[in-house]
N, C-alpha and C positions, 0 to 999 in steps of 0.2 A: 396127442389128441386121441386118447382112447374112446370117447364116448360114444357109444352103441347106438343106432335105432331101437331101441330094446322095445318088448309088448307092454302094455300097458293093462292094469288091472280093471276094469270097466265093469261096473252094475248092466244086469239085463233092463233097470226102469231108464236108466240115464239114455237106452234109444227112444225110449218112448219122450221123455222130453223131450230130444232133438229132434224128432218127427213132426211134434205139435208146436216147436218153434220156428220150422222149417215150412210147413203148411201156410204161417203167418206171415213168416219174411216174405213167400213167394206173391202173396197176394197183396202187401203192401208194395212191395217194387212193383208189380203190374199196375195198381191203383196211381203211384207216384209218380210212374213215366206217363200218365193220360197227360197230354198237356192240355183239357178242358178240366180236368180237376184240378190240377193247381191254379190255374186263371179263376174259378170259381172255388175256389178254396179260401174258404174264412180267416186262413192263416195268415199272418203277413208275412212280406218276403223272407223276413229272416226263421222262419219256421216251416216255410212251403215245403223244404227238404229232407226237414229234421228225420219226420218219420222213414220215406226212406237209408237216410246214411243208418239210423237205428237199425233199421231192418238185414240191412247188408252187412254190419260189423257185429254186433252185439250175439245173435242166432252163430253164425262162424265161428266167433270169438270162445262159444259152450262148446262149441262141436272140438274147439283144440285141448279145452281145459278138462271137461266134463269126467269124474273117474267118480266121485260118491257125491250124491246131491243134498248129503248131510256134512260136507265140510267146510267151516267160516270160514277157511280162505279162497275157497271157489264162490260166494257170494262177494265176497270183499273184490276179485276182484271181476267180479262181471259187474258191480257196483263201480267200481273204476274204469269200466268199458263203455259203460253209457254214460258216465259224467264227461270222461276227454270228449265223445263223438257229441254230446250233445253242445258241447263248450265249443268245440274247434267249428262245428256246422253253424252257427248263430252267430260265433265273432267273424268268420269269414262270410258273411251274410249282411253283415253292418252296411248303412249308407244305402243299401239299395232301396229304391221306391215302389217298385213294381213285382209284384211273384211272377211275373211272364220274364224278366228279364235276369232272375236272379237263375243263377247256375251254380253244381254244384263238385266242379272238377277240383278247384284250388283244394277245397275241402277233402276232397275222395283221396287227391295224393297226399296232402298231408297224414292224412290218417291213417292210409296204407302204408306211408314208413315208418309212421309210428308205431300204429301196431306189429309193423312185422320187426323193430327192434326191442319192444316192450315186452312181446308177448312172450320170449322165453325167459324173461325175469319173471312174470307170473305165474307162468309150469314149476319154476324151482322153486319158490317162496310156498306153493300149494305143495309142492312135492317135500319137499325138506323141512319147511317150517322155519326157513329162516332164510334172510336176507344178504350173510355172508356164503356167495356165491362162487361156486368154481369156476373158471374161465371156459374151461374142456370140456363140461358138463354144460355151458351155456351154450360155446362154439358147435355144438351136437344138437342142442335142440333147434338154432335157427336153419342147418344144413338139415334136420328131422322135418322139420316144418314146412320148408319149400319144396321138399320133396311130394311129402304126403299133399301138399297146396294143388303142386303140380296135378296129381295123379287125381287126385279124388273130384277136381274141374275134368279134367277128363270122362272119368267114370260118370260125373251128373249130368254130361253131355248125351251120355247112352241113354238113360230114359226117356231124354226129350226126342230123339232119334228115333225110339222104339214108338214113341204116342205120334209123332206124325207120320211111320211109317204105317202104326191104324189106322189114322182116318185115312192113309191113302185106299191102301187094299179094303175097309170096309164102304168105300164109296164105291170100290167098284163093283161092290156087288148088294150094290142099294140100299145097303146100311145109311141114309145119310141121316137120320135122327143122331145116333151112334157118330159118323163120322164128323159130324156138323159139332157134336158134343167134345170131342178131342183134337180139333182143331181152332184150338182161341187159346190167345194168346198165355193169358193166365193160367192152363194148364201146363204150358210148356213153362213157365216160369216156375210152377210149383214142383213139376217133375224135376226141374235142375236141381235146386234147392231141395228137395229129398235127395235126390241121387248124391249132393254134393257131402252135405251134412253125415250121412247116415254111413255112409262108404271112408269119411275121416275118420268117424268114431270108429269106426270097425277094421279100417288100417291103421291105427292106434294099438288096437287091444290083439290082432293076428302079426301084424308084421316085425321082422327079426332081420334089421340086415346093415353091414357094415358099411354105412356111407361116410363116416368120416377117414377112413382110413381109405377107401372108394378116393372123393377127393383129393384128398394129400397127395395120393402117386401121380393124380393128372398131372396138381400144381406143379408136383417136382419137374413138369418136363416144361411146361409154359411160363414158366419164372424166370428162367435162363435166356428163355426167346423172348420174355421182354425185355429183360436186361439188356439182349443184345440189341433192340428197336430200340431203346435208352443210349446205350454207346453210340448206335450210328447216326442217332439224332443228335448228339452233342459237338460229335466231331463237325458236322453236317453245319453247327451251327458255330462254332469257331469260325470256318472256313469263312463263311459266309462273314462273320465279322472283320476278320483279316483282309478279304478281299475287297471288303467294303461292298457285296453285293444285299442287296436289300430281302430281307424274308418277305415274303408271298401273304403274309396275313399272321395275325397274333394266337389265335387256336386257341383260344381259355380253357375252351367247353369241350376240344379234345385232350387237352394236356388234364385237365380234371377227371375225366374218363379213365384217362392213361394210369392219373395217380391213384385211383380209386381201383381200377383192375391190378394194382401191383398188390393193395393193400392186403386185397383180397386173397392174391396167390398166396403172401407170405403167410397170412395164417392158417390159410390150408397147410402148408407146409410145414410151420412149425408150430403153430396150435398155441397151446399156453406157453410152451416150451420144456416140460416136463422130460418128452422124448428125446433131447437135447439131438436133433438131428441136424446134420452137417454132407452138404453136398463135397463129392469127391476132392482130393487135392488140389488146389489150383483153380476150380472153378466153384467151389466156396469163398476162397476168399474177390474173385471175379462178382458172384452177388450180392456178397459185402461191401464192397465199392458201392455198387449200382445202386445199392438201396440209399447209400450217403448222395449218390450223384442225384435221388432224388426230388432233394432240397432246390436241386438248379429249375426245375420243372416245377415246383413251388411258386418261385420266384416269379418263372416268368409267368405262369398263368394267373398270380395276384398282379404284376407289369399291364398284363393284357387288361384285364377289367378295370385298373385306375386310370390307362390309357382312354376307354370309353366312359370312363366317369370323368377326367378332365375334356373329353369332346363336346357329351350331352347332359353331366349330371346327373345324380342316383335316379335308379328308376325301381320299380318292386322287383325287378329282372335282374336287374343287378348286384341287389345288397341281395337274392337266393345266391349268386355266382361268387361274390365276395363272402358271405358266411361259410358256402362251400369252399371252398378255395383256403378257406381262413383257416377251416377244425382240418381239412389234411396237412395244411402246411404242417400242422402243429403235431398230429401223429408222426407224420414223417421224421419231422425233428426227432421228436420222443426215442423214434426207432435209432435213430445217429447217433443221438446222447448215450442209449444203451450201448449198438456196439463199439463207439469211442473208447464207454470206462470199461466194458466187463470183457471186450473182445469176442474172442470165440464163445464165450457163455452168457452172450446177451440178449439169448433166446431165453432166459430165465425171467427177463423183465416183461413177456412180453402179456401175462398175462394181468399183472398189476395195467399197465399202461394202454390195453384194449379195454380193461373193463373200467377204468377212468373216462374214456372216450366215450364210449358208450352211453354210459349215465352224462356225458358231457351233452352227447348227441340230442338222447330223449329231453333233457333241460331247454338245449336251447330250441327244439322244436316248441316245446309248451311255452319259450319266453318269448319266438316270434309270433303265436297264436297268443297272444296278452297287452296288454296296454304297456307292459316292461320294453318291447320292442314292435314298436308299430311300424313296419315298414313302410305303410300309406301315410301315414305322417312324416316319418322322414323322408320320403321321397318328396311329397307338399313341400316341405322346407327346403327341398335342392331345388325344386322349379320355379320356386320364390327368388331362391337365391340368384337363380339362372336368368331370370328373366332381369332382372336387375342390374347386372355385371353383362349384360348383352350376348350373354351365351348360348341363350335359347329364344328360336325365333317362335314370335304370337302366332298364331293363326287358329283355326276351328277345330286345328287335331289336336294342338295342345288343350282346346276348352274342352273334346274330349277325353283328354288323360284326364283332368282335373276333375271330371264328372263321375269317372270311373275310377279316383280315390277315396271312396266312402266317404264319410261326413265330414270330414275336416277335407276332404279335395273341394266338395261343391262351396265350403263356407269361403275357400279361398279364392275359388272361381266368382262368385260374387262381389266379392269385396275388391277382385281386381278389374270387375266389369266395370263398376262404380265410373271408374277412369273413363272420361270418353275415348280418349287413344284407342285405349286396349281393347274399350269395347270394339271399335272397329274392325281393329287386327282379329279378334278373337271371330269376328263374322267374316273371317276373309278365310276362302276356301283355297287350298293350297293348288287343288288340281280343276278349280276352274277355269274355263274358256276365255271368261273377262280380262284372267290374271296371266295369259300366256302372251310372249310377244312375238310379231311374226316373224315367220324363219328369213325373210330377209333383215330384219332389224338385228337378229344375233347369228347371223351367217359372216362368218370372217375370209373375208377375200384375201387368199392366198397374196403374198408379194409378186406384182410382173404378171398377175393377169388379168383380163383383163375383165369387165364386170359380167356378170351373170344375166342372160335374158331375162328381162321381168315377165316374158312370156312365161317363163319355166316359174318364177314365182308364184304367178297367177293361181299355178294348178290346185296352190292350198293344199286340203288334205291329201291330194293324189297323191304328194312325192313319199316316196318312204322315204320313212322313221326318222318324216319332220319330227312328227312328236316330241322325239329327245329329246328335239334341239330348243326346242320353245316352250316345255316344261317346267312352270315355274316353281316348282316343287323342289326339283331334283334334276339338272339338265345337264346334258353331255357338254361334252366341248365337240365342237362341229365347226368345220371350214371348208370351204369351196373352191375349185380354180377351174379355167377354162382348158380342156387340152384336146389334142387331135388321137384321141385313144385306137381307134379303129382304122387312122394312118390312108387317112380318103380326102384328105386336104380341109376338112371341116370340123370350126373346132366342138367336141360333146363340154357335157358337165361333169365334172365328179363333185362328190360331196360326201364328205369322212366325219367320221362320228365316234368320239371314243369317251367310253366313264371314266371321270377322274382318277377315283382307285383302280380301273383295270388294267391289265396286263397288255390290249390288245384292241385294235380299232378297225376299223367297217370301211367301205368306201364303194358309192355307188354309181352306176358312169349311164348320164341318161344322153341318147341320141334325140336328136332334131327329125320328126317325119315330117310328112305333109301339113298335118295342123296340129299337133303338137309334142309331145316330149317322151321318148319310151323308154323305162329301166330295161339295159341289155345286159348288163353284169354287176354282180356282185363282188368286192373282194373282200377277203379280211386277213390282217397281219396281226401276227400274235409274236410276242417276245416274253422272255425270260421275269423281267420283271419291270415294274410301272416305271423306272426311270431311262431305263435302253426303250420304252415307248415313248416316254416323253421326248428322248435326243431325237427321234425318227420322226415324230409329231412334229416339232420344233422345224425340222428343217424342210414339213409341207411347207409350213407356215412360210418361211424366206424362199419357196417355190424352187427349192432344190427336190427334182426329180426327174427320173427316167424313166421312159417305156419302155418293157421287151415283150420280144415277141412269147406267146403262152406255148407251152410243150406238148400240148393235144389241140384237137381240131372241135370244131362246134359240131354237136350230132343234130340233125335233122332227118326226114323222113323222104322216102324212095320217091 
């Protein structure tokens, strides 16, 4: 990975564009976030946006590319920076009714990892004039990019810093025409937006410094220490098989993470593969393994996501975690396949099979931004599916998921209204008062004792964390028995409370005063995993239990 930060050749007029692009973007975002101009804005929801996302991507997008303002492939492709941003903000906009309620984050990240994998095929294509692409040369400009990203946010932060550090001091000294004038909001928007803009192009054309060779020495030290957090996780997870002890949770979204930070080390480290670099004896072939080992972390993190697609059926949440999940599994492989056949030189592949990924990447972003793959549709079709095969229960939260999958959610929420059934369930509020039942109707009386004062019922809301227990949403499991806790010959309440999946459950011991019932303690037992809680839960239940005495004293006051 030789490629340079190198300087870049920059026209003295190409600031003056960026200054008067920057002046605009600043005042369009200030205008776009009024939320009384977009309520009153003629646009409809799927437009209310548009001009800002323009404003933010398009103005940047010059300040990365910008070197001569007479070159067709620097029009072509800021011509393709406002077609994706106007395309990706309009389809992600669909279905909505309202400009107050349309928003426009799905859209801002989409866009922002598109462009920030797009945008160094567009520097080379302007730069080289052509389309066949060096990896190393590519690998350099997006390590180029976030560099200068970083630093130049930075730097447009100082202006704004600087203009409300005048209207402070010109206030104090009765400037306030002047200080009134540089404290509003759109000033400080436009000051970023110069500072950011103008400080790229200009850390572009001064700066000279080796960051690809920078990261590579990091990776080489953080690659090994994943690997070794890969070993001890695998061993960790044998064991756990072997012993029959149950894992603590499926971790999709960090094993995704995981694989995505390794993907990352490796090509810091070996780049296209050109430098055919090889960690020392013995613990080269130790990363070698590791990177095969992981396939095992593939597996299980696509395991983890089908697991909650066989629970609750696709959701737009989950076909992002299954796409992701899907293109690493597959890099990974890719990487296996090479060092399987070429061995020690299967750093040589590695620049064909990044830059395959890549172009795979940008694709399939622009095919889930498309009618090619609608994830609001296909999700429609798993909650169809779901409700039908009785895997998903009706109520008001699914009529709102269905409302909030653009057009084909509400056509489907209609047409299952139609049903009187459904209609019903779909007006049935999960965490309404009408729908809970009371905590003596799902209070389960320990075995051997004896029943519960209905005095202590009475209390209603006072007992804690009835709530759980009578929750018709989502309710603990809770049980009660009478015992002599405080060993005064009269018997208290307790009442235990534990979430299905957790680890670990509650128990609260209420005394008998004069006219009514007082929490004196708390306990909670926490275990290893849900089924050494369930054996201990199990055996309230049959009213196997002992007191002991506590090992500190109750603090009270002199």
């Amino acid at each position: 990975m030789v490629q340079q930060l190198q300087r870049e050749s920059i026209r003295i007029y190409s600031y003056l564009i960026v200054a008067i692009l920057s002046i605009v973007q600043g005042i369009v975002i200030y205008a776009s976030m009024d939320y009384s101009i977009r309520v009153t804005s003629e646009f409809g929801p799927a437009f209310v946006y548009l001009p800002m996302m323009l404003a933010i991507y398009v103005p940047s997008i010059v300040s990365y590319l910008i070197t001569n303002a007479k070159s067709v492939a620097f029009y072509i492709n800021v011509f393709i920076a406002i077609a994706l941003t106007s395309w990706i903000t309009i389809w992600n906009a669909q279905g909505i009714d309202s400009a107050s309620d349309a928003t426009p984050l799905v859209a801002f990240i989409t866009l922002t990892i598109l462009f920030f994998f797009l945008l160094p095929w567009m520097q080379m294509r302007q730069m080289t004039g052509s389309w066949k692409i060096d990896y190393s040369c590519l690998m350099g400009f997006y390590i180029k990019n976030t560099f200068l990203g970083i630093l130049a946010s930075f730097i447009g932060g100082l202006p704004t810093a600087i203009i409300k550090l005048a209207s402070f001091l010109f206030g104090i000294v009765n400037l306030s025409y002047l200080s009134n004038l540089l404290d509003g909001e759109i000033i400080y928007w436009v000051g970023f937006t110069l500072g950011f803009n103008i400080s790229l192009v200009f850390l572009r054309s001064v700066l000279d410094v080796q960051l690809s060779n920078f990261a590579s020495y990091i990776a080489r030290f953080f690659l090994p220490l994943l690997n070794i957090v890969a070993i001890v996780f695998l061993v960790g997870l044998v064991i756990s098989i072997v012993s029959g002890m149950p894992s603590t949770g499926l971790g999709s979204g960090t094993m995704l993470c995981f694989i995505a930070l390794n993907i990352v080390f490796i090509n810091f480290v070996y780049g296209d593969g050109s430098n055919q670099y090889k960690f020392p004896i013995g613990l080269n072939g130790f990363v070698l393994t590791s990177i095969l080992l992981l396939n095992i972390f593939s597996v299980l993190s696509l395991y983890g996501i089908f697991t909650r697609i066989n629970q609750y059926s696709w959701s737009v949440d989950r076909l992002y975690a299954f796409t992701i999940a899907l293109f690493l599994a597959l890099i990974i492989l890719a990487y296996s396949i090479a060092i399987l056949r070429k061995r020690q030189q299967w750093m040589l592949s590695l620049g064909a099979i990044n830059k395959v990924g890549l172009l795979g990447l940008i694709t399939i972003i622009l095919a889930i931004n498309s009618p090619l793959v609608d994830f609001k549709a296909i999700t429609v079709n798993s909650l169809i599916a779901g409700i039908e095969n009785g895997k998903i229960k009706i109520d008001s939260s699914l009529a709102y998921d269905f409302k909030n999958l653009g057009t084909k959610g509400k056509e489907a929420f209609n047409q299952l209204n139609k049903n009187p059934e459904y209609k019903k369930l779909f007006d049935t509020n999960p965490y309404s008062e009408e729908k809970q039942k009371s905590l003596q109707e799902v209070l389960i009386i320990a075995k051997g004792s004896p029943e519960l004062p209905t005095s202590w019922f009475e209390m209603g809301n006072d007992i804690s964390s009835a709530w759980f227990c009578t929750s018709y949403y989502s309710p603990y499991m809770c049980l009660g028995f009478m015992a002599d806790v405080n060993q005064d010959n009269k018997d208290d309440i307790v009442m235990c409370q534990a979430y299905p999946s957790g680890t670990s459950f509650e128990c609260n011991v209420w005394q008998e005063t004069t006219d009514t019932w007082t929490l004196v303690d708390t306990q909670t037992n926490s275990f290893d995993s849900t089924q050494e809680r369930d054996e201990v839960w199990n055996k309230l239940l049959e009213g196997q239990f002992k007191l002991t005495t506590k090992p500190w004293q109750q603090i009270g006051v002199k």
